[in-house]
N, C-alpha and C positions, 0 to 999 in steps of 0.2 A: 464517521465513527469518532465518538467522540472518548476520549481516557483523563478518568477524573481521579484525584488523589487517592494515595493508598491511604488504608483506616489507622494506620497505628503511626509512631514514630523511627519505627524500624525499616532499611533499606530492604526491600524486595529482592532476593535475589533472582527469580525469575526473569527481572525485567533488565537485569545486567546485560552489557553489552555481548559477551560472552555466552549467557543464556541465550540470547537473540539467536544469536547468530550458530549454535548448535541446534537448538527448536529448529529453526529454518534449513538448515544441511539435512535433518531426519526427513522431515515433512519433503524437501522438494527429493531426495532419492526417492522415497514412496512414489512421488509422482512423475520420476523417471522412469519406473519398473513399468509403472499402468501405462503410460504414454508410449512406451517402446513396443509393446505387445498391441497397443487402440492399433498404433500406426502403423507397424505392417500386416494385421488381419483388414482392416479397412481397407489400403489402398489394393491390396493383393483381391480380396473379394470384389471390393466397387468394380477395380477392372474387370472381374471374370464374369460377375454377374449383370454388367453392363452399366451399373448405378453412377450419374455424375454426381450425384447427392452423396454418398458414402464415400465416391474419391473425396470430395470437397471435404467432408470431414476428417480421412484420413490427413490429409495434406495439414487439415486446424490442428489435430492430434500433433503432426508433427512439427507445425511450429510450435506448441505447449513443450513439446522435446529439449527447442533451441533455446527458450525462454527457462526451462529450470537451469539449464545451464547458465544462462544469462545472472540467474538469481544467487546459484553456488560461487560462482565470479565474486558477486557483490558480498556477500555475506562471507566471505572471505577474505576480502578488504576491509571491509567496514569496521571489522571487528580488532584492528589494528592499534595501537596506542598513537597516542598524540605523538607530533613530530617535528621540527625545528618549521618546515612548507606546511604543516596543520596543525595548528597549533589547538586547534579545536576537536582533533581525531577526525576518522577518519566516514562518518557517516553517511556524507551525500553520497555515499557511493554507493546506496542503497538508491535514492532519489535518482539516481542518475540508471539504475536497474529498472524503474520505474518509466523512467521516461523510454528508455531500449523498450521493454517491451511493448509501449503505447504506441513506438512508430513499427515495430515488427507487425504486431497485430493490423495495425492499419494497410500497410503492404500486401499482408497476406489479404485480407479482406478485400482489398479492390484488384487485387489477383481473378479470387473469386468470383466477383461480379462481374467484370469482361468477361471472364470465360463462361459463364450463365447465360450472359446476353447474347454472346456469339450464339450459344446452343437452341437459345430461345429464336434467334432470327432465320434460322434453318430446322425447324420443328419436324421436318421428316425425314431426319438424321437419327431424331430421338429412338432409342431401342428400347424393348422391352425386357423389362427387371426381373431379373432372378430372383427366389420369396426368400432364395439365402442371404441376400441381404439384408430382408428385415430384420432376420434372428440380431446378426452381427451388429447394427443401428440400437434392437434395444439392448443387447448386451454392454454394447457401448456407453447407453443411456445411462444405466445401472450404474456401472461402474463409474461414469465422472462424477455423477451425483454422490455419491457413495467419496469420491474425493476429495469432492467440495467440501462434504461437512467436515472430513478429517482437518481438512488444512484449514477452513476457518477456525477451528478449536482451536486448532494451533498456534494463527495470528492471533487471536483474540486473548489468548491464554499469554502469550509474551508483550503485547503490544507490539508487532510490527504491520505499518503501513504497506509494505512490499508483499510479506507474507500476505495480507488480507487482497492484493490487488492481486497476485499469484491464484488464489484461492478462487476469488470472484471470475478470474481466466477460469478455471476447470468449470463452473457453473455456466457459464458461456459455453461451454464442448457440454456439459449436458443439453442447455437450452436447444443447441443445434442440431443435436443427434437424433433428439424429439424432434425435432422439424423435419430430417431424414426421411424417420420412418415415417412420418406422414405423407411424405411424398412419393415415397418406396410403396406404400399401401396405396394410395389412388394411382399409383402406374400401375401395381396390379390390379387395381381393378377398371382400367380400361381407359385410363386417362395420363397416356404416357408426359404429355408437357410438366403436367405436377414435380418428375424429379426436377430437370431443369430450375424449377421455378424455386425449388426446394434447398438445391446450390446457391440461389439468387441472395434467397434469404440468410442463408447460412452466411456470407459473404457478407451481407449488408450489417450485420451483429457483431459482425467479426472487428469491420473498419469503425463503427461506431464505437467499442469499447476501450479500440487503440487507439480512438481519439479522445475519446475521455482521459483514459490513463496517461496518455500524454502530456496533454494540457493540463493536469493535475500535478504533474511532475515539474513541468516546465514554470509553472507559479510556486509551488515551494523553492526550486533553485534559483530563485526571483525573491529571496527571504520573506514570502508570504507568514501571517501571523496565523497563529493557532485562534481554535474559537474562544467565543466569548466566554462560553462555560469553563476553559479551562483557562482564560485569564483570572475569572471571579475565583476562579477556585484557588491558583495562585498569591492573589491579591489579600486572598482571607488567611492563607498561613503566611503571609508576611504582617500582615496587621495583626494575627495572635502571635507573635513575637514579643518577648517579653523587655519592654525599654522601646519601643518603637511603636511613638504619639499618631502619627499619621503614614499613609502611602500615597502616593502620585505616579503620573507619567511611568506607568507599565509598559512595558513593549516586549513583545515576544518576534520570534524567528527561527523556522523550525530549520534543524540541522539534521536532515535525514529521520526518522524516527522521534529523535532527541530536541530538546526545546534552550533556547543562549536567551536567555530573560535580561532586560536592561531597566530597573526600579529605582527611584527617589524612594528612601526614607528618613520619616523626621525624627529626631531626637529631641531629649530635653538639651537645651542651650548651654543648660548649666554644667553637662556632665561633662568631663576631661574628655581630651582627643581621643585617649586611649579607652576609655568606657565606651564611646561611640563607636568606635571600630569592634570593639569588642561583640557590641550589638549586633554588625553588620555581618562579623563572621558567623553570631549566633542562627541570625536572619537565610545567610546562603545555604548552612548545613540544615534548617530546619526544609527549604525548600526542597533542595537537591535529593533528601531520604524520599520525602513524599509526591513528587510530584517526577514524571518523565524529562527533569531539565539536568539540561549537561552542564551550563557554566550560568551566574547569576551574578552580575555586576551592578554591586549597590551605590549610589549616590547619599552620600548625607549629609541632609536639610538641618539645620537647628531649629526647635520646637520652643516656642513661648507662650506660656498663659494669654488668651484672648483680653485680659485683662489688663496686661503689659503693652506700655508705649513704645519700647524698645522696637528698633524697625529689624527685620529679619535679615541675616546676611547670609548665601550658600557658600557652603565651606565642603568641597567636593573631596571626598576622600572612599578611595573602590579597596574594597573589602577583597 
């Protein structure tokens, strides 16, 4: 997912840390309401009706449970002012929501699949399905989907990476709940293994998403750089800067949601120290309105007509 500059020179308020972090406390109570009701109609029914396919998803319902919690945690952190121990604020603590959930999911997911297997290896164990759990599966279905789209509007509408990983988790509980009922329907119709098989899969979706999310996490907390689209896009409102001849050696590092940019800019040679800095402050506040960066530490170069023999000398001075 990628988030390219705002169109105007005005700060966004949406995308304030603040905004975040309210967006995301609405969105994830909605998906505590839906989760608390998946999670004891699933597991209460999968029991009665004999379904390991609907337990399996009740048990994914309820870790989606532990997981919004996980998120109000973080979004309640994150949203904290900068502090003598962070001086950068307080946002990995979004990234670090991100990676909690990638290893929960994971966990639960090969939970699942032992217990698939176990059931698969003694296949005349498997019982026959009650059709009330199909009802329950697609209603189930309905409603994550139906969540999915909320909470992606949601992330997508603030910029947050967590929110949108939160999001893509509840499309995961639809993906799986469709798998359910399909399994739930070929045990009714005379092919009991299908649930079993049906948990299998459910399972295998599960671990694989909490490894993605994971190892996504675990590379941004590794000061992983943002994409190239949003370096160029970076790179171009520091270069429309008004007094600043050139740009170089861009570097980004995303801090939770938010991006600490580290740029070379050149100036003309000639102008006074304080005209260059001048520039450099102009350079950070044009960035900071338009672009998702939280802190933007300028280097500056002195800039000389190519025509000029004068040799170049860097005179470092952070805005």
């Amino acid at each position: 997912m990628s988030f390219t500059e705002f169109p105007d020179d005005t700060e966004d308020p949406e995308h304030s840390p603040a905004e975040r972090a309210a967006a995301g406390t609405r969105s994830t109570w909605v998906s505590v309401g839906v989760n608390i009701v998946l999670t004891v109609s699933q597991v209460v029914v999968g029991v009665l009706s004999k379904s390991q396919g609907l337990v399996a998803d009740g048990i994914h319902s309820l870790s989606d449970l532990v997981a919004d919690f996980v998120v109000l945690f973080a979004s309640h952190h994150a949203k904290k002012d900068a502090d003598e121990d962070h001086p950068y604020g307080h946002q990995r603590f979004e990234t670090a929501a991100s990676l909690a959930l990638g290893v929960l999911l994971l966990g639960v997911g090969v939970g699942m699949l032992w217990s698939a297997v176990r059931k698969l290896q003694d296949p005349e164990t498997i019982a026959q399905v009650h059709i009330v759990a199909l009802y329950v599966a697609g209603a189930a279905l309905v409603a994550k989907e139906l969540l999915f789209r909320y909470m992606l509007w949601v992330a997508k509408r603030v910029k947050s990476s967590m929110l949108v990983a939160n999001a893509w988790h509840a499309r995961s509980d639809a993906a799986s709940s469709l798998v359910v009922g399909l399994g739930i329907i070929g045990n009714l119709a005379g092919y009991p293994i299908l649930d079993p098989i049906a948990a299998l899969i459910v399972g295998f979706m599960v671990a694989r998403m909490g490894w993605g999310f994971g190892w996504d996490a675990l590379h941004d907390l590794m000061d992983r750089a943002v994409d190239d689209e949003e370096v160029m896009a970076i790179r171009q409102t520091l270069t429309g800067t008004p007094g600043i001849q050139a740009v170089h050696d861009v570097h980004t590092r995303k801090m939770g949601d938010m991006i600490v940019v580290d740029a070379h800019i050149e100036v003309d040679a000639t102008l006074s120290v304080e005209a260059g800095h001048d520039i450099a402050v102009d350079a950070r506040q044009r960035v900071m309105q338009r672009h998702r960066v939280l802190n933007l530490m300028t280097h500056v170069d002195p800039w000389r007509r190519p025509d000029r023999d004068h040799p170049q000398v860097s005179a470092p001075a952070n805005a």
